[in-house]
PDB file of N, CA, C and O in Angstrom, chain B, residues numbered from 101:
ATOM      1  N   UNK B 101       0.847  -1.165   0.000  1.00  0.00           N
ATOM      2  CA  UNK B 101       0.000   0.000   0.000  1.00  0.00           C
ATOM      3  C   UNK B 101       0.896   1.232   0.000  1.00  0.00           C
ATOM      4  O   UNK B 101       1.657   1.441   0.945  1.00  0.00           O
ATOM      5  N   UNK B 102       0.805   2.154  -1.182  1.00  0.00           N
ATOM      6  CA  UNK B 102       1.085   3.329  -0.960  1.00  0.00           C
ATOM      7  C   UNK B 102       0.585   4.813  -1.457  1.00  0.00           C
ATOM      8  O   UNK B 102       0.423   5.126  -2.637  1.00  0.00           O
ATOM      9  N   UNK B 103       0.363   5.700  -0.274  1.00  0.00           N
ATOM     10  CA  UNK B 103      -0.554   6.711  -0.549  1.00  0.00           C
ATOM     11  C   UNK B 103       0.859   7.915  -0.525  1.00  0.00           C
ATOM     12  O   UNK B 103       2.045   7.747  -0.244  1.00  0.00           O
ATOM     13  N   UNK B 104       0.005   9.268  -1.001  1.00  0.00           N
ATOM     14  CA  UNK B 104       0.680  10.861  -1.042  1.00  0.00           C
ATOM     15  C   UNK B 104      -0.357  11.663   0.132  1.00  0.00           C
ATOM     16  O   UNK B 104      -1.446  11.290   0.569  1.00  0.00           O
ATOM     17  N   UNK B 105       0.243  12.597   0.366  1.00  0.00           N
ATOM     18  CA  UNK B 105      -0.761  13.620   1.411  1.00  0.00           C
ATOM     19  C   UNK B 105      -1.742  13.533   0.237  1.00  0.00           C
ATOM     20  O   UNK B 105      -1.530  13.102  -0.897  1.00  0.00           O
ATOM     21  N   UNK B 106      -2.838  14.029   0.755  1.00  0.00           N
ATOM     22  CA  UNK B 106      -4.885  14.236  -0.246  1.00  0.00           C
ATOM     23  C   UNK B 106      -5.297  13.191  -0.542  1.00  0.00           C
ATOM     24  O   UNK B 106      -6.500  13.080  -0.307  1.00  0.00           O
ATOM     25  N   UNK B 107      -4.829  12.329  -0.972  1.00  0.00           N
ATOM     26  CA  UNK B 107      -5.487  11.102  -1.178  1.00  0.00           C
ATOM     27  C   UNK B 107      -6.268  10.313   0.017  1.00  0.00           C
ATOM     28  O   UNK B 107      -5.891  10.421   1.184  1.00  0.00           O
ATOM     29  N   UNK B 108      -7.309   9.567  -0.336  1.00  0.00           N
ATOM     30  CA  UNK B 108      -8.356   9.611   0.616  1.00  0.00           C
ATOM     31  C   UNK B 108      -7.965   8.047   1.277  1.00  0.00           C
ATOM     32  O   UNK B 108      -7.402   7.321   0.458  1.00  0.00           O
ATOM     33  N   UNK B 109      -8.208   7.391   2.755  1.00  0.00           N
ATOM     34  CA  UNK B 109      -7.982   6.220   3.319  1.00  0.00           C
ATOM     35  C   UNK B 109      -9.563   5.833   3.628  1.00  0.00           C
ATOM     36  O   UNK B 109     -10.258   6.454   4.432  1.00  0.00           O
ATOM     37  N   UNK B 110     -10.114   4.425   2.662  1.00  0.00           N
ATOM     38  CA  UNK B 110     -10.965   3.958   3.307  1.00  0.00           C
ATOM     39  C   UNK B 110     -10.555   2.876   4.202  1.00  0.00           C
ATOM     40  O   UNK B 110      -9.590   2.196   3.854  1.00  0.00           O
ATOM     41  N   UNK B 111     -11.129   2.625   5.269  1.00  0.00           N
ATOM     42  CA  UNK B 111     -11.369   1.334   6.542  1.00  0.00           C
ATOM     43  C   UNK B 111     -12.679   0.656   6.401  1.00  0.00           C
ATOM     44  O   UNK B 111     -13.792   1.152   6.576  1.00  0.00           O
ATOM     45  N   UNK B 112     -12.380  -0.532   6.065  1.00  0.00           N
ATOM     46  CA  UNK B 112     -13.527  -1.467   6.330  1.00  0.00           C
ATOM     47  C   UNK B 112     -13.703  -1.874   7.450  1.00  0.00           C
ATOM     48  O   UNK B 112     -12.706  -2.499   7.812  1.00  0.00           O
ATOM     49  N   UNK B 113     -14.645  -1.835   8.370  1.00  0.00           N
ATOM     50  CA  UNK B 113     -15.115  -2.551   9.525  1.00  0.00           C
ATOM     51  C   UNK B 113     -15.292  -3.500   9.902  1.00  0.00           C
ATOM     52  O   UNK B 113     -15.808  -4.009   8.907  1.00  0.00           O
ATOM     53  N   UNK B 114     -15.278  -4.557  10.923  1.00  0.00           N
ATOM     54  CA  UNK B 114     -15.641  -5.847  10.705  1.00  0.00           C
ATOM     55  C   UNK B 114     -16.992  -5.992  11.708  1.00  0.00           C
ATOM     56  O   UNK B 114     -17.399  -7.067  12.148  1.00  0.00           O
ATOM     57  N   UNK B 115     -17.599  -4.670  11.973  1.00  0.00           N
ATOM     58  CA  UNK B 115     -18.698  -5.223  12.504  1.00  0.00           C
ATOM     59  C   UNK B 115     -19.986  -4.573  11.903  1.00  0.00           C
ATOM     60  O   UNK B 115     -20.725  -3.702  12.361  1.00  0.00           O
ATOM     61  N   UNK B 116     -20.027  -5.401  10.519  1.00  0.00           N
ATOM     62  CA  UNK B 116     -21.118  -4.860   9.926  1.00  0.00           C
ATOM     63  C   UNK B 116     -21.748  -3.451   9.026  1.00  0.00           C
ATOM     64  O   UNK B 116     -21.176  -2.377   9.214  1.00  0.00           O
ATOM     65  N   UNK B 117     -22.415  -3.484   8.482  1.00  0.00           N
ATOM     66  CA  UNK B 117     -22.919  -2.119   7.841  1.00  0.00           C
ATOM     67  C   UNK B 117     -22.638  -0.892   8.699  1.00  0.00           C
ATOM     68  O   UNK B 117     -22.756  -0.799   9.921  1.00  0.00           O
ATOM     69  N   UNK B 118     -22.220   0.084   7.775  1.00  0.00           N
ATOM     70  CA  UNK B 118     -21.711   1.267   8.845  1.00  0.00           C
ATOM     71  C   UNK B 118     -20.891   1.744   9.703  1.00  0.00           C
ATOM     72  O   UNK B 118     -20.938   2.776  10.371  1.00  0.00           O
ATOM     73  N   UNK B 119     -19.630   0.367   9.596  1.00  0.00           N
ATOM     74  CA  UNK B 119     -18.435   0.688  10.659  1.00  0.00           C
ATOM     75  C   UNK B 119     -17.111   0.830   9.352  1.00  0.00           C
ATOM     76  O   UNK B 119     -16.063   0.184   9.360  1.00  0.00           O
ATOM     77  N   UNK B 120     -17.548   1.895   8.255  1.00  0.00           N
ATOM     78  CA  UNK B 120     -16.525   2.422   7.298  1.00  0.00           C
ATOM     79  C   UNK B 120     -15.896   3.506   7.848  1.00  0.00           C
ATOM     80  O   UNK B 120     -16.475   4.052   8.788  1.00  0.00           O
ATOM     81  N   UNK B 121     -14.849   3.943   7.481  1.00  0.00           N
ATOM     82  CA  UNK B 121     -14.184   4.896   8.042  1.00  0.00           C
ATOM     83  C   UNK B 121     -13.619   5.919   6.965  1.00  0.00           C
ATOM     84  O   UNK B 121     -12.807   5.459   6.163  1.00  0.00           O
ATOM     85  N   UNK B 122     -13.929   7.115   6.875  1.00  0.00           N
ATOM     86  CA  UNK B 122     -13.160   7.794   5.544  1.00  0.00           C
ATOM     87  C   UNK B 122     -12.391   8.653   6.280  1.00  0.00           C
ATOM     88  O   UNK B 122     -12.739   9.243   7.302  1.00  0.00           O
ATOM     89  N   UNK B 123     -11.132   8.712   5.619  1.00  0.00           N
ATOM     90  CA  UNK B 123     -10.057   9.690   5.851  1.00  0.00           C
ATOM     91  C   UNK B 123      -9.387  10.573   4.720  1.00  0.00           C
ATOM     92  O   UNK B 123      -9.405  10.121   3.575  1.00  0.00           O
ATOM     93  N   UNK B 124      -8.761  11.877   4.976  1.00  0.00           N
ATOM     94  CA  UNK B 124      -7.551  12.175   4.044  1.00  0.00           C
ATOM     95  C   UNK B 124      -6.249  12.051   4.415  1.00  0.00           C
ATOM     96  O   UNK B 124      -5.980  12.235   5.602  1.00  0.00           O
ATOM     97  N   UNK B 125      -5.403  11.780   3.661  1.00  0.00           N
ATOM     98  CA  UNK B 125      -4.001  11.313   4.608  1.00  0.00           C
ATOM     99  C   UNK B 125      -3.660  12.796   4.261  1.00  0.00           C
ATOM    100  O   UNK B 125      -3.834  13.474   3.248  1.00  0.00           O
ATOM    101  N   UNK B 126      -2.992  13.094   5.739  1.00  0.00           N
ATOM    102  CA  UNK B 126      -2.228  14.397   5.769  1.00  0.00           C
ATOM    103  C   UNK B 126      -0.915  14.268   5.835  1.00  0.00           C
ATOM    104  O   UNK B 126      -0.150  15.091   5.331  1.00  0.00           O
ATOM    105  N   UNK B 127      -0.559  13.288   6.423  1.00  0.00           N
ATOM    106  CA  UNK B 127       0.846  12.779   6.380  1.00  0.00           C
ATOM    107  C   UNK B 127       1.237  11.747   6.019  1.00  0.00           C
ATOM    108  O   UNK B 127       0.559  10.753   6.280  1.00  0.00           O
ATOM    109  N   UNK B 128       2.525  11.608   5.258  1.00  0.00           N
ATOM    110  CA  UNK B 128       2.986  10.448   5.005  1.00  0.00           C
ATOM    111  C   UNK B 128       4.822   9.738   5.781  1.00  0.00           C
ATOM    112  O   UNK B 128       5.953  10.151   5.525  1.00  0.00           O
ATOM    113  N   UNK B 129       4.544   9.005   6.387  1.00  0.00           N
ATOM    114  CA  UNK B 129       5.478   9.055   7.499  1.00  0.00           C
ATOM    115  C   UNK B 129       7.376   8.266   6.130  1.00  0.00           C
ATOM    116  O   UNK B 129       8.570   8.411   6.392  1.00  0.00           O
ATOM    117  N   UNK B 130       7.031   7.882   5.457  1.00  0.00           N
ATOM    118  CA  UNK B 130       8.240   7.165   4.526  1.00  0.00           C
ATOM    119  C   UNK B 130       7.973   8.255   3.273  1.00  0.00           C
ATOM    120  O   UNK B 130       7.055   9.073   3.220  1.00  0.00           O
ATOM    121  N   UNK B 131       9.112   8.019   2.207  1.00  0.00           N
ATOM    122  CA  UNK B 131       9.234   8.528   1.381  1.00  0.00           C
ATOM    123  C   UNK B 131       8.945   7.917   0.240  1.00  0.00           C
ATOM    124  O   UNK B 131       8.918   8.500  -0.844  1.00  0.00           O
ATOM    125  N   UNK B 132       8.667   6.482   0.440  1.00  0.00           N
ATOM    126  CA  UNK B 132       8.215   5.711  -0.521  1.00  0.00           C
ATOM    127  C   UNK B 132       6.721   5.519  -0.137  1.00  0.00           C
ATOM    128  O   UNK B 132       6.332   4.364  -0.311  1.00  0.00           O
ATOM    129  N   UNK B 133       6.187   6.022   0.141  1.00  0.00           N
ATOM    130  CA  UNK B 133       4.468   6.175   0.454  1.00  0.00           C
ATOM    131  C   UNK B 133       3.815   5.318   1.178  1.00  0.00           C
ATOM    132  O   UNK B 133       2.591   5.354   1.298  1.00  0.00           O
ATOM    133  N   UNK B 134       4.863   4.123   1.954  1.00  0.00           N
ATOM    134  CA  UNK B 134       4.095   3.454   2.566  1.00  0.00           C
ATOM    135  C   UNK B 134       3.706   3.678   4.008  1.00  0.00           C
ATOM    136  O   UNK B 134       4.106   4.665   4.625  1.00  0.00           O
ATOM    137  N   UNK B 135       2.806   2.616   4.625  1.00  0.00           N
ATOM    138  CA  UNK B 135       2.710   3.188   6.149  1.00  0.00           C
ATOM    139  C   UNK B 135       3.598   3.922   7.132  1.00  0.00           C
ATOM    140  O   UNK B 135       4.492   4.627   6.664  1.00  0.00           O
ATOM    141  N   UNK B 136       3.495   3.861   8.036  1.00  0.00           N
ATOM    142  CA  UNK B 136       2.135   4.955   8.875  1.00  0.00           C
ATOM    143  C   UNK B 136       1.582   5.692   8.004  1.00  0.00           C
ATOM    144  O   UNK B 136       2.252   6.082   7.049  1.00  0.00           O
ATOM    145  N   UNK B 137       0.189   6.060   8.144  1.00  0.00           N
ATOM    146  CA  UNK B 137       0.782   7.665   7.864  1.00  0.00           C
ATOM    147  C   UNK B 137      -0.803   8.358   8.267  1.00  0.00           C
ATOM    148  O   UNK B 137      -1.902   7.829   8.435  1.00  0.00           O
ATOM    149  N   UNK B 138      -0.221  10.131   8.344  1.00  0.00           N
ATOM    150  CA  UNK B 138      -1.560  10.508   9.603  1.00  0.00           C
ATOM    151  C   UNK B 138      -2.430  10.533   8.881  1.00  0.00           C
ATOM    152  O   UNK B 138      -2.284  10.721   7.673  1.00  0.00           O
ATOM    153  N   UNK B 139      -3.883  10.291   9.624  1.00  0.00           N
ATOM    154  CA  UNK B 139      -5.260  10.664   8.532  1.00  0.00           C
ATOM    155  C   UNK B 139      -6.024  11.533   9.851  1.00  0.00           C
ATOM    156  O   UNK B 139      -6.134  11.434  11.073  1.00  0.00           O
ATOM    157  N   UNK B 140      -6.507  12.530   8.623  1.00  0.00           N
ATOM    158  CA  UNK B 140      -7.431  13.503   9.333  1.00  0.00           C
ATOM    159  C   UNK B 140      -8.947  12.218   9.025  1.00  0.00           C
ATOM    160  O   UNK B 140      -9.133  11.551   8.007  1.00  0.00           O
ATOM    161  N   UNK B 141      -9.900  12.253  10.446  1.00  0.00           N
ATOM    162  CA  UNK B 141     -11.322  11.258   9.692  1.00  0.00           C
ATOM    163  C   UNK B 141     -12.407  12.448   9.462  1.00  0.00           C
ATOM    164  O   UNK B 141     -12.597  13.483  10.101  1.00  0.00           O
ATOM    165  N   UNK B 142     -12.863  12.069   8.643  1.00  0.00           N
ATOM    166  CA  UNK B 142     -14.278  12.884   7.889  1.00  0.00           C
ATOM    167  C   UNK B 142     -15.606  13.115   9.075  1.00  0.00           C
ATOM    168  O   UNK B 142     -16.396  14.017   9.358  1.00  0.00           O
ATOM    169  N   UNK B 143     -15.283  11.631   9.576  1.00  0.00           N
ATOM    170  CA  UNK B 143     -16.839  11.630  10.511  1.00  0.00           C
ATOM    171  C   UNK B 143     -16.782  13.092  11.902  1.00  0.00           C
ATOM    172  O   UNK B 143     -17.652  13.850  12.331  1.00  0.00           O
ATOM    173  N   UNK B 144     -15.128  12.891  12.251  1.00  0.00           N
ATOM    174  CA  UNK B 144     -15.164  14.017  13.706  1.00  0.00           C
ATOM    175  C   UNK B 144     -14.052  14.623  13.539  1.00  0.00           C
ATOM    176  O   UNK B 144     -13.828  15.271  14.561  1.00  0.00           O
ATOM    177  N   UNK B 145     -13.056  14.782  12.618  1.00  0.00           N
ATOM    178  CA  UNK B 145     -12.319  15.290  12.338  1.00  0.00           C
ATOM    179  C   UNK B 145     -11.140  15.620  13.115  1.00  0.00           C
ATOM    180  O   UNK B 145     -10.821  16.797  13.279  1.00  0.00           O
ATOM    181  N   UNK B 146     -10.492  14.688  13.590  1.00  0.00           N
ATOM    182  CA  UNK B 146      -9.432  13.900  14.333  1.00  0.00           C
ATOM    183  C   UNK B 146      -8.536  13.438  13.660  1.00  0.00           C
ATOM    184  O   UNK B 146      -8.561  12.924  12.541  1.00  0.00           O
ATOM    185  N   UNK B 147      -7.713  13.627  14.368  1.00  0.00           N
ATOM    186  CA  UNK B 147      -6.311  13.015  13.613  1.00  0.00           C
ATOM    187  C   UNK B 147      -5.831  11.682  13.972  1.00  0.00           C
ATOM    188  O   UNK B 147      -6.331  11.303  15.031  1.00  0.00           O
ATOM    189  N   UNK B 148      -5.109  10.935  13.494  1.00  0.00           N
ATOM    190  CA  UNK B 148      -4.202   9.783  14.074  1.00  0.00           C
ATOM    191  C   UNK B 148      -3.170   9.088  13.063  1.00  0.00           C
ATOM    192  O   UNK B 148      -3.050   9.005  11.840  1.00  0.00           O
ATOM    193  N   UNK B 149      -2.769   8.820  13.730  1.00  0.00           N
ATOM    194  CA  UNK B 149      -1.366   7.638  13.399  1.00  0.00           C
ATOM    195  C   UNK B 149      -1.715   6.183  13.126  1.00  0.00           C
ATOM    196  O   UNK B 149      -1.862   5.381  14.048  1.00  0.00           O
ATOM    197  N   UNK B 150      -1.886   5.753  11.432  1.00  0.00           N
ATOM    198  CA  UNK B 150      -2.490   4.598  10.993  1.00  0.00           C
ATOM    199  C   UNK B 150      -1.704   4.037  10.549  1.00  0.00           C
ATOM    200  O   UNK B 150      -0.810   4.521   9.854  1.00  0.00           O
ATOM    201  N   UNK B 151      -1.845   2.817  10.852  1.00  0.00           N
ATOM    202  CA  UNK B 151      -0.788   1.600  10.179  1.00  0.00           C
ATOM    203  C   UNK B 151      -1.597   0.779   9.764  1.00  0.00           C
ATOM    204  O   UNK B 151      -1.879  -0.087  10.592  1.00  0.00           O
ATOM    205  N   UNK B 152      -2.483   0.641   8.031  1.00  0.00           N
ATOM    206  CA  UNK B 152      -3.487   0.048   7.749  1.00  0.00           C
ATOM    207  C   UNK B 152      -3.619  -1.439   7.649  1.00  0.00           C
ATOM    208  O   UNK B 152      -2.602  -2.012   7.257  1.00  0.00           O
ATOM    209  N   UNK B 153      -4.713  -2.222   7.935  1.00  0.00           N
ATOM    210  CA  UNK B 153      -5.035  -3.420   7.841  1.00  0.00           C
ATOM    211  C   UNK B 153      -5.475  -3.968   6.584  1.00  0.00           C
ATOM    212  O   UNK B 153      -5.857  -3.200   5.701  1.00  0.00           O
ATOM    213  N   UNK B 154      -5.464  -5.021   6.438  1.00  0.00           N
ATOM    214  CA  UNK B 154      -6.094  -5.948   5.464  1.00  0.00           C
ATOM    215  C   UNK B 154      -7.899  -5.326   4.840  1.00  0.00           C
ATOM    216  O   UNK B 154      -8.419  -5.653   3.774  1.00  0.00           O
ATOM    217  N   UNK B 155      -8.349  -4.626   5.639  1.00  0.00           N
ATOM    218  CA  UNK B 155      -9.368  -3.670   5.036  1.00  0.00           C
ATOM    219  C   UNK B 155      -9.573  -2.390   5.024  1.00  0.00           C
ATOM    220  O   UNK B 155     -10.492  -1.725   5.501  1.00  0.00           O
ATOM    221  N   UNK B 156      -8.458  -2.036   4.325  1.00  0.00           N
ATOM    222  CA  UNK B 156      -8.144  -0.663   4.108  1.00  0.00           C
ATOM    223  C   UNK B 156      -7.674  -0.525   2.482  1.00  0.00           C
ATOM    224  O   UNK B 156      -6.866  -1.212   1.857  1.00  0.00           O
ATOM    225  N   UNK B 157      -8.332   0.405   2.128  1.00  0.00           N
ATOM    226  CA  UNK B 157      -7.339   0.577   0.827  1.00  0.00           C
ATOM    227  C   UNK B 157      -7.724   2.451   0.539  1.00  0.00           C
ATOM    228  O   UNK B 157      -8.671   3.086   1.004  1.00  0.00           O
ATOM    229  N   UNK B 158      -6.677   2.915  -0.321  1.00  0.00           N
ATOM    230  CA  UNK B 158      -6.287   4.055  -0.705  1.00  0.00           C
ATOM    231  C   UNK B 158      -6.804   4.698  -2.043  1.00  0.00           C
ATOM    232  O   UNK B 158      -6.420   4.307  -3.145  1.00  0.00           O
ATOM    233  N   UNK B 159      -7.790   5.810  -1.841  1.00  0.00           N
ATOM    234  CA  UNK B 159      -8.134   5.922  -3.214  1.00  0.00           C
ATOM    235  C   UNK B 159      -7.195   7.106  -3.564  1.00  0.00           C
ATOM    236  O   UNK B 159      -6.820   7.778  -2.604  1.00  0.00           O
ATOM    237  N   UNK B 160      -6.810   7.418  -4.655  1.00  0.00           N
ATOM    238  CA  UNK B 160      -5.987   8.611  -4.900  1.00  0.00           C
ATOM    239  C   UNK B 160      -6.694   9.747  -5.156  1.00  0.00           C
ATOM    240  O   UNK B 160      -7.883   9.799  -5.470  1.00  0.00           O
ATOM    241  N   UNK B 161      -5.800  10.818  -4.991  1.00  0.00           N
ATOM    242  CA  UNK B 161      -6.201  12.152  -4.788  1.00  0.00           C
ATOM    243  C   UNK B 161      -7.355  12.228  -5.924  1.00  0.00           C
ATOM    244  O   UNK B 161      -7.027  11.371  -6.744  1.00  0.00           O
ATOM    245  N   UNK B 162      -8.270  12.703  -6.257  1.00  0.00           N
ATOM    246  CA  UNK B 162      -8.837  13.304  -7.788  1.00  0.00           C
ATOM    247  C   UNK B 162      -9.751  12.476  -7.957  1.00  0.00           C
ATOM    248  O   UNK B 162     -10.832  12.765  -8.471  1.00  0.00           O
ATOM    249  N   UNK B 163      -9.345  11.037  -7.433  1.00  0.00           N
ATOM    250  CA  UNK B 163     -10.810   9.990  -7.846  1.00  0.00           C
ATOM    251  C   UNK B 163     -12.005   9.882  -7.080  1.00  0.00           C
ATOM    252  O   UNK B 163     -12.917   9.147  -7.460  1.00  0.00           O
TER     253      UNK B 163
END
């Protein structure tokens, strides 16, 4: 997995309808784009330090 700052982080949930998570990555902690890296979330607008799972994936900036 590798994202740029703007590009958006979805999270899949594992408990069912409605536990998605949307983010924008604001930071990218490597230079080769892979994990950590910070995401502001859409729902409360919080920051954190993500190291993504197996249901996560990265849509790019524009799409």
């Amino acid at each position: 997995m590798r994202a740029t700052v703007g590009d958006r982080l979805i999270v899949e949930g594992t408990c069912g309808a409605g536990s998605r998570r949307k983010g924008i990555v604001m930071g990218v902690e490597h230079a080769d784009g892979t994990p950590p890296y910070r995401v502001r979330w859409l729902d409360d607008g919080r920051e954190s330090l993500v190291f993504p799972g197996r249901g996560a994936r990265v849509v790019p900036r524009g799409r």
